[in-house]
C-alpha positions in Angstrom: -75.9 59.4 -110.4 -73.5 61.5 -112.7 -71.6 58.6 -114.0 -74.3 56.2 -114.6 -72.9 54.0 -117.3 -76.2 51.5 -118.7 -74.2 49.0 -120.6 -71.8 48.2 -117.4 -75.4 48.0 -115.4 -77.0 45.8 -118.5 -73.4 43.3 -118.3 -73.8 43.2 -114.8 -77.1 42.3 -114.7 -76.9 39.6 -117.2 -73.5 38.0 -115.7 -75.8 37.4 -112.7 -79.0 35.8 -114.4 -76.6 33.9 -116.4 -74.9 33.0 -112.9 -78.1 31.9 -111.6 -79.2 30.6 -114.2 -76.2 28.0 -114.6 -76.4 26.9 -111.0 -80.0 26.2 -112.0 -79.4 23.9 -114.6 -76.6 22.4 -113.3 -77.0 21.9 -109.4 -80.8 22.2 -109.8 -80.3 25.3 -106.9 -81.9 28.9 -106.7 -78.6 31.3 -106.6 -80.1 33.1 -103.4 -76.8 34.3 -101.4 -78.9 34.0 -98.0 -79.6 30.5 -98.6 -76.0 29.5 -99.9 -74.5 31.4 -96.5 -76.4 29.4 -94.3 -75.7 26.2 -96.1 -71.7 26.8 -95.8 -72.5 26.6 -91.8 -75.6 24.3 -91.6 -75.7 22.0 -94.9 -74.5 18.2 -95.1 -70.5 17.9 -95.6 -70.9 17.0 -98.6 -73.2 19.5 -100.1 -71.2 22.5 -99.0 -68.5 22.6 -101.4 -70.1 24.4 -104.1 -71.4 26.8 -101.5 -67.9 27.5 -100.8 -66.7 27.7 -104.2 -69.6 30.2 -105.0 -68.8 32.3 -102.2 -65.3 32.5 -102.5 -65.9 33.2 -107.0 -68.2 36.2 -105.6 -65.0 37.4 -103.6 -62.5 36.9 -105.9 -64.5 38.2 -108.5 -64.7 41.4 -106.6 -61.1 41.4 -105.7 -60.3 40.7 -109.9 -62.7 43.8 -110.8 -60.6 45.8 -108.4 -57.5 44.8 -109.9 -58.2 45.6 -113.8 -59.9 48.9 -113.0 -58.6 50.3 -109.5 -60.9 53.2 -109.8 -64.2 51.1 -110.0 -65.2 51.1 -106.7 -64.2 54.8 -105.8 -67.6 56.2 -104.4 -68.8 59.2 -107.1 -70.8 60.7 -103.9 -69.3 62.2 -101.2 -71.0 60.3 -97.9 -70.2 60.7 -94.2 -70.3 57.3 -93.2 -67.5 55.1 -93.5 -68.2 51.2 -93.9 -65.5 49.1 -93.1 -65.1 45.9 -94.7 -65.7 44.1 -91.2 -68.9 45.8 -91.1 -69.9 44.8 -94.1 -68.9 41.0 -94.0 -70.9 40.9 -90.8 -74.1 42.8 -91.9 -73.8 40.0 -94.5 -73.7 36.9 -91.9 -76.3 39.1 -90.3 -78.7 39.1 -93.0 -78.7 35.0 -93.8 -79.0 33.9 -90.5 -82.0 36.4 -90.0 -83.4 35.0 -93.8 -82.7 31.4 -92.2 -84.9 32.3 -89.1 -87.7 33.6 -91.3 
C-alpha cells in the first residue's frame, strides 16, 4: 500500500452509505448488490427497473472514473494473475445466485 490516499478512501466510502442510504429512503430497499442481481433475473416485471438502473449507474460509474483519471485503476502491485473482465462479471453472477441459495 504505497499510494494509499485516505480522503479518496473516506469519499468513497461516503458516496456508497450515501448511495445506500438514498435507496433506503426512497425505495425503502437495503443496497445489497447480491440481492439487486438476483432480482434483475427473479423479481416481478415491474420491480426490476431500478435494479437495472442501479446496476448499470455502478458500471457506468466505473467506466466515468476510468475516463477522468485513466491511470486509476492501474494496479500499484505487481501480481501474477491476470483477471479478465469475463471472469470477473461471472464471479459476480456467481456470488448472488450462491447469496440467493443461502
Amino acid at each position: 500500500m504505497e499510494n494509499f490516499t485516505p480522503l479518496s478512501a473516506i469519499a468513497g466510502g461516503a458516496l456508497i452509505g450515501i448511495s445506500v442510504t438514498l435507496l433506503l429512503l426512497f425505495n425503502g430497499r437495503i443496497g445489497g448488490i447480491s440481492g439487486i442481481m438476483s432480482g434483475v433475473c427473479l423479481a416481478p416485471k415491474n420491480d426490476r427497473i431500478w435494479r437495472l438502473i442501479f446496476i448499470v449507474g455502478l458500471v457506468l460509474g466505473a467506466f466515468i472514473v476510468q475516463l477522468l483519471k485513466p491511470n486509476f485503476n492501474i494496479p500499484r502491485q505487481k501480481l501474477p494473475i491476470t483477471i479478465t473482465w469475463t471472469g470477473r462479471l461471472s464471479s459476480r453472477f456467481r456470488h448472488s445466485y450462491g447469496q440467493w441459495l443461502h
